[in-house]
Backbone and ligand atoms as CSV (ligand in chain L), in Angstrom:
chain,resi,resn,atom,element,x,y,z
A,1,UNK,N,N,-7.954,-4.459,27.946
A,1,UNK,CA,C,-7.550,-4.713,26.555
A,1,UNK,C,C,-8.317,-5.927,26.014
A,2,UNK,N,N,-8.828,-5.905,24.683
A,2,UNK,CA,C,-9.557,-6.717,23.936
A,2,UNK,C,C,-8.649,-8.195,24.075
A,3,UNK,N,N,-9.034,-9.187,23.729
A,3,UNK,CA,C,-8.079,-10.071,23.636
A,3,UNK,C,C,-8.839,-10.802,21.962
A,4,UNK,N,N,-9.597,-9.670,21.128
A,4,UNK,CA,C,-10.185,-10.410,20.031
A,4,UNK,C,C,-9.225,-9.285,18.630
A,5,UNK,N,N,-9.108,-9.790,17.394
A,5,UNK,CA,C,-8.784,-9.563,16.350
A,5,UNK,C,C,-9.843,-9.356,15.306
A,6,UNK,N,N,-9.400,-8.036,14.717
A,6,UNK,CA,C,-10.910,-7.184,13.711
A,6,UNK,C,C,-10.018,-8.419,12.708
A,7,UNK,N,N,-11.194,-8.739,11.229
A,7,UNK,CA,C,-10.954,-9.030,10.011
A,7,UNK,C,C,-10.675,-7.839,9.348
A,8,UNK,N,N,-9.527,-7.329,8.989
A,8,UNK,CA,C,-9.973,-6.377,8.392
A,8,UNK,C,C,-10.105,-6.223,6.903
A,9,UNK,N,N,-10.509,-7.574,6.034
A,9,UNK,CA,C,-11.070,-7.417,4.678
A,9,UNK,C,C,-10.158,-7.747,3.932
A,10,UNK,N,N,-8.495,-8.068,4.110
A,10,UNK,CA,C,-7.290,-8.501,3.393
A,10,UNK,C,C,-6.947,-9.468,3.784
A,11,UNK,N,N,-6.247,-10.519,2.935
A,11,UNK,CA,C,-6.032,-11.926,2.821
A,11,UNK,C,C,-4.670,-12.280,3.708
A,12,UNK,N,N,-4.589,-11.489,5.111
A,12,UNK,CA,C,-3.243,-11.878,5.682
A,12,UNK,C,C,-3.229,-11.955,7.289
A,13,UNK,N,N,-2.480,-12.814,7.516
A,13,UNK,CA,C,-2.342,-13.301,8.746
A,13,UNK,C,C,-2.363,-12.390,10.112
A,14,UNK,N,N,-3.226,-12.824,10.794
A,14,UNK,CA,C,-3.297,-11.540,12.009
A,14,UNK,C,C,-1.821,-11.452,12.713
A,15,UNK,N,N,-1.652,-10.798,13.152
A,15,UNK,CA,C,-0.325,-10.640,14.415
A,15,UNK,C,C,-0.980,-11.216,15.411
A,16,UNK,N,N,0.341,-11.732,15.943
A,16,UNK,CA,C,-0.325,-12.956,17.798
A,16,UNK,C,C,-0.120,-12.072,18.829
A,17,UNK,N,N,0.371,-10.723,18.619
A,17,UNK,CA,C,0.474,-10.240,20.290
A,17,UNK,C,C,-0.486,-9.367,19.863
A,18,UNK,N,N,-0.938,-8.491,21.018
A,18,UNK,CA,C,-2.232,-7.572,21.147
A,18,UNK,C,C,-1.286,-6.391,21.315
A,19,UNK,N,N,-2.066,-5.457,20.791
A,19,UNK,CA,C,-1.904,-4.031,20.965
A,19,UNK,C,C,-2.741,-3.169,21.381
A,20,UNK,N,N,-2.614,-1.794,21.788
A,20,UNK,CA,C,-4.108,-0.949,22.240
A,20,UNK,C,C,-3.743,0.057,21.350
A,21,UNK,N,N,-2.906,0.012,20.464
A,21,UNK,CA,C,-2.834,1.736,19.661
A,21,UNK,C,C,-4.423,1.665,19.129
A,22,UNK,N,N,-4.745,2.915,18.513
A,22,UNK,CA,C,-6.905,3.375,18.279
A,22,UNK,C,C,-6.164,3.382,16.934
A,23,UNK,N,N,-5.000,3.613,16.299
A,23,UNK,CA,C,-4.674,3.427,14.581
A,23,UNK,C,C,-4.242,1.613,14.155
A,24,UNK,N,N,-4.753,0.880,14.535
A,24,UNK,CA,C,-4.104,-0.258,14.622
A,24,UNK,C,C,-4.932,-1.011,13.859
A,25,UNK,N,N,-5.015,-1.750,12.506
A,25,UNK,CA,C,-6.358,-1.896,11.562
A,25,UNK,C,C,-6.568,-3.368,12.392
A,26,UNK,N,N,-6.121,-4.082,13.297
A,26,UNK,CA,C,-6.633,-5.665,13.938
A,26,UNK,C,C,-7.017,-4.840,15.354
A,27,UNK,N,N,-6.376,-3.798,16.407
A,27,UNK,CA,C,-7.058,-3.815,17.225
A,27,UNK,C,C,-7.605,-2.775,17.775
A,28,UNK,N,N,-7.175,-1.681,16.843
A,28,UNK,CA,C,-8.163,-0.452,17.089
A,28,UNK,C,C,-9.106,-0.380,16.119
A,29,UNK,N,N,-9.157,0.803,15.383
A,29,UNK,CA,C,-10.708,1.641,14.738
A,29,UNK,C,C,-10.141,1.761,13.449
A,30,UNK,N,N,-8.753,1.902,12.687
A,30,UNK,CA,C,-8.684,2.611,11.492
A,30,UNK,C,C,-9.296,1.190,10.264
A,31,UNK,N,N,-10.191,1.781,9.555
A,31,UNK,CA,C,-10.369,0.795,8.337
A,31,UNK,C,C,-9.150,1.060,7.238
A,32,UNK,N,N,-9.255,0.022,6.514
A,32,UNK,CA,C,-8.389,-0.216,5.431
A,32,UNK,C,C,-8.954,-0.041,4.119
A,33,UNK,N,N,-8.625,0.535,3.403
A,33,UNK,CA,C,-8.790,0.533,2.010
A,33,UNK,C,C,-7.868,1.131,0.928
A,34,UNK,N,N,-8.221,0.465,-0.491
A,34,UNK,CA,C,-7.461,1.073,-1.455
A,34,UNK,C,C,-5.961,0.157,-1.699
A,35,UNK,N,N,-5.112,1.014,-2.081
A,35,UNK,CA,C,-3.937,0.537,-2.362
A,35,UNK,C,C,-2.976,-0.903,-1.430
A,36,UNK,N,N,-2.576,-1.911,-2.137
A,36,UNK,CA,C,-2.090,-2.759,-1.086
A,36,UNK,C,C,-0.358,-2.965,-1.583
A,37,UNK,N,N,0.634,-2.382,-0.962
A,37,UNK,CA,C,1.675,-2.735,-1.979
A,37,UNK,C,C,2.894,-3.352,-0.689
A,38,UNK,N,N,3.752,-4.281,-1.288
A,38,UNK,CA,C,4.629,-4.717,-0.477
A,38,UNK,C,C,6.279,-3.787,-0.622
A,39,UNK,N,N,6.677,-3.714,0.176
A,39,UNK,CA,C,8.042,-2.990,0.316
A,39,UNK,C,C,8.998,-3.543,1.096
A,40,UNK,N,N,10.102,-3.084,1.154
A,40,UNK,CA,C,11.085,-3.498,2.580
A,40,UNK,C,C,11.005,-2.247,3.658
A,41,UNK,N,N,11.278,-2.141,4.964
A,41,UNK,CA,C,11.218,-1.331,5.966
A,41,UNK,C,C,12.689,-1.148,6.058
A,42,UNK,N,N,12.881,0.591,5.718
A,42,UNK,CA,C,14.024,0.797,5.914
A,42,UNK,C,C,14.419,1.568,7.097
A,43,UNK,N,N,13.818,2.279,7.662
A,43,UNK,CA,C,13.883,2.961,8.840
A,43,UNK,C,C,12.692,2.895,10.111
A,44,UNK,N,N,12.562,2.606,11.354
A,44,UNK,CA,C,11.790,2.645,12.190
A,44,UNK,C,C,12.301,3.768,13.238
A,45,UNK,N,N,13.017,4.437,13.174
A,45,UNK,CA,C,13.265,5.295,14.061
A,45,UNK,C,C,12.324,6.026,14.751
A,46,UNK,N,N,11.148,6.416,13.555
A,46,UNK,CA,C,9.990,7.140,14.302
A,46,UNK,C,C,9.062,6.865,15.231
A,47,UNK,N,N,8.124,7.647,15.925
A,47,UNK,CA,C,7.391,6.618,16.540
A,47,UNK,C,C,5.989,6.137,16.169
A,48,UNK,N,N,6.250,4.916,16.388
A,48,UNK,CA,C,4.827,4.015,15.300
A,48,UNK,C,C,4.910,4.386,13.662
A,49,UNK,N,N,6.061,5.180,12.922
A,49,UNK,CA,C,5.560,5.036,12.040
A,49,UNK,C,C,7.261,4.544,11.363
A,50,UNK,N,N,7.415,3.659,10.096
A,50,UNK,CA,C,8.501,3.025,9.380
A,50,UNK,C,C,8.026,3.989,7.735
A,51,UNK,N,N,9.713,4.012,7.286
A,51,UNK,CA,C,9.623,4.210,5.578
A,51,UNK,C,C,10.183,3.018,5.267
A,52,UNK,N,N,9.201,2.648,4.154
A,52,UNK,CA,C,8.965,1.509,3.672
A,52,UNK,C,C,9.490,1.792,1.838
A,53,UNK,N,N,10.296,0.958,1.298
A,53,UNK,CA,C,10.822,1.142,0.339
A,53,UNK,C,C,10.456,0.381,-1.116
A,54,UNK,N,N,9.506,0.588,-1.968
A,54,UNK,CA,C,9.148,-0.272,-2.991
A,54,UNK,C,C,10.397,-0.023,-4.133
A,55,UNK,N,N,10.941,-1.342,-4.958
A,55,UNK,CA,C,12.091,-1.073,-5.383
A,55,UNK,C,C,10.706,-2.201,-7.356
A,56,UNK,N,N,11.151,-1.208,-8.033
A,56,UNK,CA,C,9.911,-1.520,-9.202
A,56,UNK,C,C,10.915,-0.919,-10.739
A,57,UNK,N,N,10.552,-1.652,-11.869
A,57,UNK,CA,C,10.959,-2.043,-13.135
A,57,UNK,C,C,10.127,-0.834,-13.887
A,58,UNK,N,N,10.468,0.259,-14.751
A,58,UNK,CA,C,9.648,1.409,-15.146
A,58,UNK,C,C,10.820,1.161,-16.710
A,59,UNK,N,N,9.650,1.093,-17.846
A,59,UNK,CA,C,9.859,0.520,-19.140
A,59,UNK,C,C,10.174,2.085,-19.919
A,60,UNK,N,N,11.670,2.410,-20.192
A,60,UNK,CA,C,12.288,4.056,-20.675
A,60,UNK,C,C,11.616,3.712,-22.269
A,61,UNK,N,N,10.663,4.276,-22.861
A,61,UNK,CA,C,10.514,4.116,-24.470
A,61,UNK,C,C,11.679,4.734,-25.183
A,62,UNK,N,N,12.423,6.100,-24.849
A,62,UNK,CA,C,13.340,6.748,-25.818
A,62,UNK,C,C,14.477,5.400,-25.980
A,63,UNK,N,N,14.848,5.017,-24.457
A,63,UNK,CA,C,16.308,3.881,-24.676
A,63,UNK,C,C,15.841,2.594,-24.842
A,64,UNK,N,N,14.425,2.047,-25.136
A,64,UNK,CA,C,13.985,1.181,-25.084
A,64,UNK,C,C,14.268,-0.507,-24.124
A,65,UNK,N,N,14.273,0.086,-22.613
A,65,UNK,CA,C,15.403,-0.826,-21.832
A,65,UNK,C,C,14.136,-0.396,-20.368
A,66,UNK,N,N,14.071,-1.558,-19.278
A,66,UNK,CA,C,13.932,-0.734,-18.163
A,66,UNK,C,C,14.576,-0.329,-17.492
A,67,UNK,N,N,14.274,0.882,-16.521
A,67,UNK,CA,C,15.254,1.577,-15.377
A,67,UNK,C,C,14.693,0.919,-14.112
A,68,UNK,N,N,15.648,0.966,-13.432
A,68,UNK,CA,C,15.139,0.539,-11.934
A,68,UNK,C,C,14.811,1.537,-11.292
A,69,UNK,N,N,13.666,1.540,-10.506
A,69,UNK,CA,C,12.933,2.762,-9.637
A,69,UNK,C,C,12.577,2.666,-8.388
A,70,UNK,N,N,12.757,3.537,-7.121
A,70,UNK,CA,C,11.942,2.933,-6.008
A,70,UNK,C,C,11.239,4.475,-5.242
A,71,UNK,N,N,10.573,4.359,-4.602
A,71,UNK,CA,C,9.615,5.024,-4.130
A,71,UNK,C,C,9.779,4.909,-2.527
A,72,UNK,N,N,9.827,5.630,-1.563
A,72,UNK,CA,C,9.740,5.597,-0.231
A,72,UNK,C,C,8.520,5.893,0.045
A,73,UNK,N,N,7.585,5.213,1.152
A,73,UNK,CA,C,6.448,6.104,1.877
A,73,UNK,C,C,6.887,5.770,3.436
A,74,UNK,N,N,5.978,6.495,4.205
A,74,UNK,CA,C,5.868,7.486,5.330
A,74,UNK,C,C,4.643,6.267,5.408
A,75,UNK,N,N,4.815,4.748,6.836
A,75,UNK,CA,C,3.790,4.355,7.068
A,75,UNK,C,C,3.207,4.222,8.282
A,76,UNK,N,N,2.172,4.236,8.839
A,76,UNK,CA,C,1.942,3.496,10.247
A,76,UNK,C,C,2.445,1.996,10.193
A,77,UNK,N,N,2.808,2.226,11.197
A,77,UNK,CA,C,3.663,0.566,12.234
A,77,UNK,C,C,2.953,0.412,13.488
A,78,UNK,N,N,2.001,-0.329,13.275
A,78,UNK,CA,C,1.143,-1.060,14.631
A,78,UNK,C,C,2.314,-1.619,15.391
A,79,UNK,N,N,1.984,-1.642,17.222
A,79,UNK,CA,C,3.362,-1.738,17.781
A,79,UNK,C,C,3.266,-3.307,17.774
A,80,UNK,N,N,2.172,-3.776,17.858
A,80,UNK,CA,C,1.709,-5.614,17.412
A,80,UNK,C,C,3.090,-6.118,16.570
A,81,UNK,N,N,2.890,-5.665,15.610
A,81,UNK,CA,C,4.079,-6.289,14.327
A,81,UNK,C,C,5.266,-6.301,14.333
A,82,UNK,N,N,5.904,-5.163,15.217
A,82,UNK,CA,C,7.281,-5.234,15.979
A,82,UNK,C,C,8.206,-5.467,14.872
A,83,UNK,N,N,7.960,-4.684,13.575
A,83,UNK,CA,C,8.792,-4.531,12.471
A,83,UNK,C,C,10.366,-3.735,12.713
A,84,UNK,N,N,11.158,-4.385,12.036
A,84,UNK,CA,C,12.396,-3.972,12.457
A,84,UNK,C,C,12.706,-3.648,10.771
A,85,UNK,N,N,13.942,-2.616,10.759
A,85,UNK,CA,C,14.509,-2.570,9.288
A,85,UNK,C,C,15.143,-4.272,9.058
A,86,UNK,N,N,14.739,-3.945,7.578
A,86,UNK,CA,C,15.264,-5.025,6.135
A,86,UNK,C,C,14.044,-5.734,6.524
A,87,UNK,N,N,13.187,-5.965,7.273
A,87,UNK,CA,C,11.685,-6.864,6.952
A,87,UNK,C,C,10.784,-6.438,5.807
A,88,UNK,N,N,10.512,-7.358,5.165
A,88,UNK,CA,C,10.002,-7.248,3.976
A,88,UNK,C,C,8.268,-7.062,4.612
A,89,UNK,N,N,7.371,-6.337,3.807
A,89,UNK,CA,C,6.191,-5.685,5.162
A,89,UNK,C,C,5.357,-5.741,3.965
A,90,UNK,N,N,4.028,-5.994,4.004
A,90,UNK,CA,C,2.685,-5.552,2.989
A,90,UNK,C,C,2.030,-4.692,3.505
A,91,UNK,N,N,1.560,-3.098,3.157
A,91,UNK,CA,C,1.291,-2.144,3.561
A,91,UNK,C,C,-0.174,-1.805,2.917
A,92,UNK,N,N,-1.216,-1.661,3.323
A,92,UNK,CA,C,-2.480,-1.249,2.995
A,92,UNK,C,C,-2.614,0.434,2.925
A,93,UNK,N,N,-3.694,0.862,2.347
A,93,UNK,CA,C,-3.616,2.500,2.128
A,93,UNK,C,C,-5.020,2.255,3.021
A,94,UNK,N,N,-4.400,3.697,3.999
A,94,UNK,CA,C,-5.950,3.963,4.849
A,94,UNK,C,C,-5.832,5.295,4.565
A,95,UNK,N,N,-7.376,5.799,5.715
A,95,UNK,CA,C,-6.849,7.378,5.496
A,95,UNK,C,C,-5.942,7.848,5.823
A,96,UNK,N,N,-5.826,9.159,5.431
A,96,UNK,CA,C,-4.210,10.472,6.155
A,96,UNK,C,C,-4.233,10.312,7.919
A,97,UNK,N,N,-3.080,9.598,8.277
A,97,UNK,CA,C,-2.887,9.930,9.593
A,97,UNK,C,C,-1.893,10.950,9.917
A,98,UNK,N,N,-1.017,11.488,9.343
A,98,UNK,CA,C,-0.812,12.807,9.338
A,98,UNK,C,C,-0.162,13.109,7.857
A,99,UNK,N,N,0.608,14.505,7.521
A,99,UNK,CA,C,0.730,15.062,6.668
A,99,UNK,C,C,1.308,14.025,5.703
A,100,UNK,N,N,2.205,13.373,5.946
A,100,UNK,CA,C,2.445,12.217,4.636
A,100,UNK,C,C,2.347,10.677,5.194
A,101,UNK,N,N,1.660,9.941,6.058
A,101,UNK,CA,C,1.149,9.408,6.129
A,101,UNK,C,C,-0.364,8.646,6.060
A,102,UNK,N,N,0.107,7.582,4.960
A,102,UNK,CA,C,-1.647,7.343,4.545
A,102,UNK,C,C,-1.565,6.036,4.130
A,103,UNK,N,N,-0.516,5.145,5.076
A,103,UNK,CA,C,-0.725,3.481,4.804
A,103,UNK,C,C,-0.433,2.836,6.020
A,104,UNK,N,N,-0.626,1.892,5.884
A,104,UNK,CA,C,-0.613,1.057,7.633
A,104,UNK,C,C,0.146,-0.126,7.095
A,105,UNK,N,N,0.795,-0.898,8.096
A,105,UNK,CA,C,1.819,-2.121,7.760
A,105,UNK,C,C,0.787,-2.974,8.304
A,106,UNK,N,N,0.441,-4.037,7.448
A,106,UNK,CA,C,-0.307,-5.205,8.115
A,106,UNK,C,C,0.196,-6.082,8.067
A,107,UNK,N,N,1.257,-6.544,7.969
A,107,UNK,CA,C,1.918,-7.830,7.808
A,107,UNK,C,C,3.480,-7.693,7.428
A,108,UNK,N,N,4.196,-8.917,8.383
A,108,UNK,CA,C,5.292,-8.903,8.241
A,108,UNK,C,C,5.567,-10.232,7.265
A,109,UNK,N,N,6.338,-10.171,5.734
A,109,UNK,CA,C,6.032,-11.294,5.187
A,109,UNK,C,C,8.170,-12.004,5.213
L,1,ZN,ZN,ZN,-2.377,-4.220,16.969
């Protein structure tokens, strides 16, 4: 096992333990790009992967008021980050690692 950390091009703190997953954007192969959005982690049950919950302000023109909105995704969880539910997580968009997965957790904030 490597004992070095990729940059991978985003402004956030590496994780201190090592991992060997090959989807892991600090110590395997997957690059990062595109979308960067923060959420809370509501479920980890799966394996390596958490739904991550963005909770966001969407402006109704007919009632002229905002509604509150949130969105779930389907993310990779490097086993490094050792994210547990209610951690608040910043999630990068990589490619499709499977059918509705297509973001990686890089940081636990
Ligand atoms: Zn890792």
């Amino acid at each position: 096992m490597k004992n070095e950390v990729k940059d991978i091009g985003i402004d956030v703190k590496a994780p201190e333990t090592v991992c060997n997953d090959q989807h892991c954007p600090f110590h395997g192969k997957l690059p990062v790009r595109g979308q960067v959005i923060d959420g809370v982690v509501v479920s980890d049950k799966m394996q390596n992967t958490a739904v991550v919950e963005r909770n966001y302000l969407n402006y109704d023109h007919k009632f002229e008021r905002y509604v509150k909105k949130s969105s779930r995704y389907s993310a990779h969880c490097p086993p490094c980050l050792n994210v547990k539910p209610g951690d608040a997580v910043r999630m990068v968009e990589c490619r499709p690692l499977s059918k509705t997965v297509a973001f990686v957790i890089v940081e636990k904030r």
